[in-house]
N, C-alpha and C positions, 0 to 999 in steps of 0.2 A: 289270835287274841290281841286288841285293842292294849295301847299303853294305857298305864293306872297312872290319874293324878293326886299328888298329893302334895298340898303346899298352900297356901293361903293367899285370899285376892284385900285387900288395903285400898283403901281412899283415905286421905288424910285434908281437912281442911283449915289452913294457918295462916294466922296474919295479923294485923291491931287494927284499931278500931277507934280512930280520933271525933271527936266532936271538936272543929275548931269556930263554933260559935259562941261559945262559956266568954263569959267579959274577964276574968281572972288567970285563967288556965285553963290549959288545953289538956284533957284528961284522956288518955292512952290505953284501953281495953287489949289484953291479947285475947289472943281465938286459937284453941287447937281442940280440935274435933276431930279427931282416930275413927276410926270405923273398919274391922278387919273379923275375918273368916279366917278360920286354919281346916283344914280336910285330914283327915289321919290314912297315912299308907295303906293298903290294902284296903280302901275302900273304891267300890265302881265309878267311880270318878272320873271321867274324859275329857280330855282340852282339845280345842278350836283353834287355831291361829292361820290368820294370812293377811297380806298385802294387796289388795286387791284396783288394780287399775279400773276405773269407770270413765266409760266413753260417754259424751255428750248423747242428749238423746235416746242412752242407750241402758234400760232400766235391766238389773240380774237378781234375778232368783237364787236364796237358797234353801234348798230342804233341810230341814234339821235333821229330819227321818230318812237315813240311806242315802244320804247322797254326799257330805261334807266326807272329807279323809283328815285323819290327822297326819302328825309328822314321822311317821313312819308308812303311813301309806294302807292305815287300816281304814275301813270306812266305819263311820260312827250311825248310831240309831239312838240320838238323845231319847228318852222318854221324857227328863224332866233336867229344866234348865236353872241351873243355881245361878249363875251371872253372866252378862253379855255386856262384854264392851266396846262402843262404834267406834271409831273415831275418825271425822274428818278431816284429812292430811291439810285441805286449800289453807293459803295462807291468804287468800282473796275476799273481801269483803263480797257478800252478793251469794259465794258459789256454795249454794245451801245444799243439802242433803236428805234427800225425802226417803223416809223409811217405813214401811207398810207392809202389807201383806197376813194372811191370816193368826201366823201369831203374835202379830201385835193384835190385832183385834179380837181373837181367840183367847190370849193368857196376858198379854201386860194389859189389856182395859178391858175387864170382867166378864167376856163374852157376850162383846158388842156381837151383833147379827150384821151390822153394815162394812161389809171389807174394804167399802173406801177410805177408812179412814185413815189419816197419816198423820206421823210424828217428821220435824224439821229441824235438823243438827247445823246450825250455822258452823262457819267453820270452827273446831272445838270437838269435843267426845262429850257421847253419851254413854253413860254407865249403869246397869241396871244390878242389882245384885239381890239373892234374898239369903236365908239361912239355909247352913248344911244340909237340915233335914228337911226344911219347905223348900218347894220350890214351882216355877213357870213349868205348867203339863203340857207335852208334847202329842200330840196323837195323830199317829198316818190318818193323812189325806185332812185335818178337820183343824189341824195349829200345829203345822210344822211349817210355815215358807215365810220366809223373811223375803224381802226387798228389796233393792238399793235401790235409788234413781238419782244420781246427779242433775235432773233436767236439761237445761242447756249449756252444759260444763263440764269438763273432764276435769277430774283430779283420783286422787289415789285415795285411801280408807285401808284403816287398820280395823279388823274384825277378831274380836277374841271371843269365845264362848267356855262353858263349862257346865258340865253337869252329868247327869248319870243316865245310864241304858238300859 
């Protein structure tokens, strides 16, 4: 049996917000924009994580379906992905991060037919998330493989996923 997750994913976006072209005063806007998921115990919930080194040149595959393990060493069979977070470790201007493969063109862009298409994480995360109960369909062999491809650059990447089997 597969560990159960249950806990909540957060993005938070904060900061002000000056116009300093006003002739009188400089007028100060704050911004906090929350954005958070909670999951309740005992529901089929699965967590993803790893660290993952990428070599130059050298693009990696993953299956969502049967092939990731979590951190106990169960292997996972998402059916349906609630959120997926990349993150580009480079602190290097340039060393982008190509991400494709059929479930991004199967479930994050509407069931394009073209699997070449790609998404590009300069360095920085991407975060994808939906609701508890919606969520990215996974289905052996047709939107289950993600991608990486550093192109001509090694750097590391943090990969979190989550969702149900």
């Amino acid at each position: 049996m597969a560990g159960i997750y249950s806990g909540s994913s957060q993005v938070t976006i904060s900061g002000t917000y000056k116009d300093t072209s006003r002739d009188l005063t400089i007028p100060t806007t704050p911004i906090a924009l929350p954005y958070a998921d909670t999951w309740a115990a005992g529901s089929t919930y699965r967590f993803y994580e790893d660290t993952i080194t990428l070599v130059a040149n050298t693009p990696q595959n993953f299956d969502l379906y049967g092939s990731l393990v979590d951190m106990y060493g169960d292997t996972l069979s998402f059916a349906l992905i609630a959120g997926l977070f990349i993150k580009n470790k480079s602190t290097t201007s340039g060393e982008d991060l190509e991400i494709s493969g059929n479930f991004v063109t199967g479930s994050l862009l509407a069931d394009w037919v073209d699997d070449a298409v790609k998404l590009l994480v300069e360095p920085g995360g991407l975060f994808l998330r939906t609701s508890p109960t919606d969520g990215y369909a996974v289905t052996d062999t047709t939107k289950e493989r993600i991608t990486l491809d550093p192109l001509t650059n090694g750097f590391t990447v943090d990969m979190v996923i989550w969702g149900t089997e």
